[in-house]
C-alpha positions in Angstrom: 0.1 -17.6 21.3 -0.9 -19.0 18.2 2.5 -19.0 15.9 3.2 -22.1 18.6 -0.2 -24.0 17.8 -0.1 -23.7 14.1 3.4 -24.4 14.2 4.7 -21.1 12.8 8.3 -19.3 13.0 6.9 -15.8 13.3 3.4 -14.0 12.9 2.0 -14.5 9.5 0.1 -11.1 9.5 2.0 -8.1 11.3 1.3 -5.0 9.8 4.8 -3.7 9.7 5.8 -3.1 6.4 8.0 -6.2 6.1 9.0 -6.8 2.5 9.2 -10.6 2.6 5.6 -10.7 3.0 4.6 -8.4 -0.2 2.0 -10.1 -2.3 2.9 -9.7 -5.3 -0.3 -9.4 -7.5 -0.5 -8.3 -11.0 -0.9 -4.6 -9.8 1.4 -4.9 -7.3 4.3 -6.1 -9.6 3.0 -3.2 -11.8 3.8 -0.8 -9.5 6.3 -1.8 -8.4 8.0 -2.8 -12.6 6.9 1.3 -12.6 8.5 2.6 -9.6 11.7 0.5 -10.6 12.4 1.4 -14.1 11.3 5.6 -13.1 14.6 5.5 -10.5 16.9 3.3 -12.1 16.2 5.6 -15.1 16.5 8.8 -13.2 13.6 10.2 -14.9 12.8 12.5 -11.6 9.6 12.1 -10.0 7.5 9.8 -9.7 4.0 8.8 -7.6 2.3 6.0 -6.3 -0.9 6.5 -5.4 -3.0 4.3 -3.1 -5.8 4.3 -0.2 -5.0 3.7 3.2 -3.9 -0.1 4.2 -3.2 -1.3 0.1 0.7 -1.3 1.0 2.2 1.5 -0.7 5.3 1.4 2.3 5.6 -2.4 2.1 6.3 -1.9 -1.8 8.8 1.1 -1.6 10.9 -0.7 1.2 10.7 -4.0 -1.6 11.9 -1.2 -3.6 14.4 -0.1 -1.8 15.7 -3.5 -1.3 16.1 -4.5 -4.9 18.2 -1.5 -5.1 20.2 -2.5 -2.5 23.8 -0.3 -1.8 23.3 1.7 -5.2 21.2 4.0 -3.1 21.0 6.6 -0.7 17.4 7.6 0.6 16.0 10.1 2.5 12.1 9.3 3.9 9.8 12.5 4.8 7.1 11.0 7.0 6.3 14.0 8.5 4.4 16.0 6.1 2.9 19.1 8.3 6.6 20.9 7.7 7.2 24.0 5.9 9.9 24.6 3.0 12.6 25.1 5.2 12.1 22.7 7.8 11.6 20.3 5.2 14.6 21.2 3.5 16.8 20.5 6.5 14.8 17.3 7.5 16.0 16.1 4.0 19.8 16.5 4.7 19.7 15.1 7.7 18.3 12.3 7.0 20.9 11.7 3.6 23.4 12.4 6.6 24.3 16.0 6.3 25.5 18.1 9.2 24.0 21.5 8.6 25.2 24.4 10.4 23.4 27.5 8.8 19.5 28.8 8.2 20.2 30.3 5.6 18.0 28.4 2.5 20.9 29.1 0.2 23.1 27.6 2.1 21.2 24.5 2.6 20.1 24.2 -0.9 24.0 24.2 -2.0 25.2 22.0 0.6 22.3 19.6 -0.3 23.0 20.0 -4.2 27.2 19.6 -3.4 26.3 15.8 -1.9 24.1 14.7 -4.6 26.7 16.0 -7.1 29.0 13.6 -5.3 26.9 10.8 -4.9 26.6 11.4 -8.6 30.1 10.7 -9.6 29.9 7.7 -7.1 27.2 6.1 -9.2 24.9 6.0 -6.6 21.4 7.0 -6.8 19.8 9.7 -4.2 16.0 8.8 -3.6 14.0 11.2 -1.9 10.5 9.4 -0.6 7.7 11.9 0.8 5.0 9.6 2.5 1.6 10.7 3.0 1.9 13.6 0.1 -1.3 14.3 0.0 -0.7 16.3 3.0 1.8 18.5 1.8 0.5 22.1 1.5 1.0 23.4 -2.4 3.7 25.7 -2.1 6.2 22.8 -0.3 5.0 20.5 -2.6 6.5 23.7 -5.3 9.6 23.2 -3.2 9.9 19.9 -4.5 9.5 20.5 -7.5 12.5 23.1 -7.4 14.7 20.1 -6.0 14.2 17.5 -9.2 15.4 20.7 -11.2 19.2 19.4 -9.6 20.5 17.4 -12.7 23.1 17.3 -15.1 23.0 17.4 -18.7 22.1 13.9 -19.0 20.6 12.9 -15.8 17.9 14.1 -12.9 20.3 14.1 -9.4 17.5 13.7 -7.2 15.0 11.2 -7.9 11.7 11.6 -5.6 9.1 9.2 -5.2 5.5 10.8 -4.0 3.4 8.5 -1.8 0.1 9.5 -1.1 -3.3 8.7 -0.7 -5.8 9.4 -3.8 -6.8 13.0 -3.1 -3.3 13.3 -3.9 -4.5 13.2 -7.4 -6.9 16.2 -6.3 -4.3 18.4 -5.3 -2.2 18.4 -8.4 -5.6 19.0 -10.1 -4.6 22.5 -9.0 -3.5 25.2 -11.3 -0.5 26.7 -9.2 1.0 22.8 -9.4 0.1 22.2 -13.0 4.9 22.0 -13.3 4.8 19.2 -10.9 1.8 17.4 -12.0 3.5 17.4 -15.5 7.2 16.5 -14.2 5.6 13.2 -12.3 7.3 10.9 -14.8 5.7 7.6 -13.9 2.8 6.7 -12.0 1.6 3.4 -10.2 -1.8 2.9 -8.9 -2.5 -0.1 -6.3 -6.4 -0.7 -5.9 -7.9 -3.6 -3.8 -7.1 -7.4 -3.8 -9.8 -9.2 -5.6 -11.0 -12.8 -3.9 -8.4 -14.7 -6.0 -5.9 -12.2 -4.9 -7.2 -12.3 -1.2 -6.8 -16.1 -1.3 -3.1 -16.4 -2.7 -2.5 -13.3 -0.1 -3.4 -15.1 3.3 -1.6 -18.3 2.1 1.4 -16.6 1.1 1.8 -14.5 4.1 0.9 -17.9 5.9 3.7 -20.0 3.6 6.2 -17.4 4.7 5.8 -17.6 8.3 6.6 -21.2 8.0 3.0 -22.9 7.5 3.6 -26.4 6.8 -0.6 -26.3 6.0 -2.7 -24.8 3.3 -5.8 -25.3 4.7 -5.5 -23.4 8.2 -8.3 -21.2 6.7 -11.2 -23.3 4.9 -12.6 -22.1 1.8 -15.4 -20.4 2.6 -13.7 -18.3 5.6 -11.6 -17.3 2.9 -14.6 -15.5 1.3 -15.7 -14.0 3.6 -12.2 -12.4 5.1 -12.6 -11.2 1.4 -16.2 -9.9 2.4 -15.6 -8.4 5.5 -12.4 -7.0 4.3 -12.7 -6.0 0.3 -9.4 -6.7 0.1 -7.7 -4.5 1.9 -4.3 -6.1 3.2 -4.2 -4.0 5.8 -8.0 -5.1 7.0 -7.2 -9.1 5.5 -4.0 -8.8 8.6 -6.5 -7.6 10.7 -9.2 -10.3 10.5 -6.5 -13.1 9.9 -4.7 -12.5 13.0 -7.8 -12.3 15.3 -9.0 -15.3 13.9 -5.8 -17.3 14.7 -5.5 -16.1 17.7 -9.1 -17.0 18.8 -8.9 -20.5 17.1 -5.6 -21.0 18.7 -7.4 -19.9 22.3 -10.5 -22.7 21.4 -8.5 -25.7 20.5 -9.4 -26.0 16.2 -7.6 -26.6 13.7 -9.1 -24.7 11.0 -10.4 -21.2 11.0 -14.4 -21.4 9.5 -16.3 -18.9 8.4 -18.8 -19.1 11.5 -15.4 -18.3 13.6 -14.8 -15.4 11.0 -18.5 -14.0 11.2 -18.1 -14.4 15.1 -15.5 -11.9 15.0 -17.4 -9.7 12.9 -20.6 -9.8 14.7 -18.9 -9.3 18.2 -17.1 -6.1 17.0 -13.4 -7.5 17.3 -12.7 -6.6 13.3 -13.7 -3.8 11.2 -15.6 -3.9 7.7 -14.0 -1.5 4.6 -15.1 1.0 3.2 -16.2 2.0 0.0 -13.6 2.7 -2.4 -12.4 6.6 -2.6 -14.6 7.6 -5.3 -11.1 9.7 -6.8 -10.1 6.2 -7.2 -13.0 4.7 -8.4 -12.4 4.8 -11.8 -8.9 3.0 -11.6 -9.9 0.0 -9.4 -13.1 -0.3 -11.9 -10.6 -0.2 -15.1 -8.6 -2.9 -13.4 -10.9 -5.4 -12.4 -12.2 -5.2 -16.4 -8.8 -5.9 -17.4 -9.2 -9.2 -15.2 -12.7 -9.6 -16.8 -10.9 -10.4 -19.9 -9.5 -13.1 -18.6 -12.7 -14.6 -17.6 -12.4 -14.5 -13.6 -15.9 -14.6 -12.3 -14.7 -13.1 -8.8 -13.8 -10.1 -10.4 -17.1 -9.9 -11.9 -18.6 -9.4 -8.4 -16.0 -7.6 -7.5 -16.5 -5.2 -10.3 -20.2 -4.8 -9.7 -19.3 -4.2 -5.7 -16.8 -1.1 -6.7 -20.1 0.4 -9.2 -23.1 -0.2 -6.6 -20.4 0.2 -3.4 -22.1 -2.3 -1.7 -21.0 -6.3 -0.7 -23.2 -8.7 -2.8 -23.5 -12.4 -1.1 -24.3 -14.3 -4.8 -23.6 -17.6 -2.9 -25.8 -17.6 0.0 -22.8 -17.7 2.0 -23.7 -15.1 5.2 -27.8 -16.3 5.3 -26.2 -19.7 6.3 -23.8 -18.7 8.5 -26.4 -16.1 10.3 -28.8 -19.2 10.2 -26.2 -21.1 12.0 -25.0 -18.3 14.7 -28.4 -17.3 15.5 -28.7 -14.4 13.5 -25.6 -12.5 11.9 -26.4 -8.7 11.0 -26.1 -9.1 7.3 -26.7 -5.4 6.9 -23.5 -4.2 8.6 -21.7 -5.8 5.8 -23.2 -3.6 3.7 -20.6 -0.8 2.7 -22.9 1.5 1.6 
């Protein structure tokens, strides 16, 4: 209803993982610089490791786009498998036919069409989503695969995607090999308010927003609030917002409309970061420290006390003005 009122070509925050809309933020084109240079390399396997919601699938199919026809992927979404079934999923999905049980078998057929893809100059990507759920000895199992290479060259390259207890599990002694073959690694932590900002209007720009100032200032911070910049969340709160604006007739989103939402239950506050993670989105926001950005100040002091601080005032005179917003369910304690 509301890509008509604002005048948009298409919704501006769907959560599919649509790489024209990837933000690319400093850490984002990190990861993604990382990811890049670890297949086009074939240095074997690599990670990216990231919470729920922060985009990890958006940047692998941005990925797997700037690679374009040099490539020939397999994706494991399904990560409750065993060795075997996994296996099998795998050649299917690079297009195999296979007609036996036997592991052997499999394993050759699977290592005769990487050989080939080899000599085609193509590169084979494996991608195992949600890797963190993969019990140790599969997670062995792919280890056995990225030992398919020639003298020069890994055959297989594999990207793990996972969530940060990934990092737990290969904390493990029985997968100290794999933790030790993971060539590169990229990290993605939460947008800071900057970050947030450029977000909404760049997913808003690429739906065809003619405007830059559909969302004032100040609902802006507090979608970064309510959200801690976590895309996933920022989608969330954007898109009911629109779509109630839209319903009452205005032609900017406010932060009373945004504290509505949040008061009346229709969007969801973050969490606190993972605390595995904690010490990666802390390191990050010092780096931006140095570069004297006062947001990432108080977003810095938000990750060590893991709880929203409201420095402006902002949410006392919005409660004032709603008749009473419950400043303490912002909290993210």
């Amino acid at each position: 209803m509301y890509i008509k009122y604002f005048k948009l070509k298409e919704e501006p925050f769907s959560t599919t993982p649509d790489p024209r809309f990837l933000y690319q933020s400093e850490i984002h084109q990190e990861a993604l610089d990382r990811l890049m240079s670890g297949i086009t390399n074939k240095r074997g396997i690599n990670a990216i490791v990231a919470e729920p919601g922060l985009g990890k699938s958006t940047l692998i199919r941005t990925l797997l786009n700037g690679l374009k026809k040099q490539v020939r992927f397999a994706w494991v979404f399904n990560t409750t498998m065993e060795s075997k079934e996994l296996l099998k999923f795998i050649c299917r999905d690079f297009g195999l036919k296979i007609k036996t049980d036997e592991m052997s078998e499999i394993f050759m057929e699977l290592y005769t069409f990487l050989i080939k893809e080899y000599e085609r100059k193509n590169i084979s990507l494996l991608i195992i989503d949600e890797a963190q759920n993969l019990k140790p000895h599969v997670l062995e199992e792919i280890r056995q695969l990225s030992n398919l290479e020639t003298m020069q060259n890994k055959l297989l390259q594999i990207i793990l995607s996972g969530q940060p207890q990934l990092d737990r599990h290969l904390d493990h002694p029985s997968l100290q090999q794999l933790k030790q073959r993971i060539c590169l690694k990229a990290v993605l932590t939460r947008l800071d308010l900057k970050d947030t900002v450029q977000y909404v209007r760049h997913r808003l720009h690429i739906a065809g927003a003619k405007r830059t100032d559909i969302f004032s200032d100040n609902a802006l911070k507090l979608v970064k609030k309510v959200s801690d910049g976590v895309p996933r969340l920022i989608n969330q709160v954007c898109d009911n917002a629109l779509m109630l604006a839209a319903r009452r007739n205005l032609e900017q989103v406010d932060a009373v409309l945004i504290a509505e939402l949040f008061e009346r239950g229709l969007v969801m506050a973050a969490g606190p970061p993972p605390a595995v993670s904690r010490a990666n989105y802390t390191a990050l926001k010092q780096r931006k420290l140095a570069e004297n950005d006062v947001s990432a100040r108080e977003t810095v002091n938000n990750a060590n006390s893991a709880q929203i601080v409201n420095p402006s005032g902002l949410l006392e005179n919005i409660s004032g003005q709603f008749g009473g917003l419950d400043l303490n369910r912002l909290s993210i304690n």
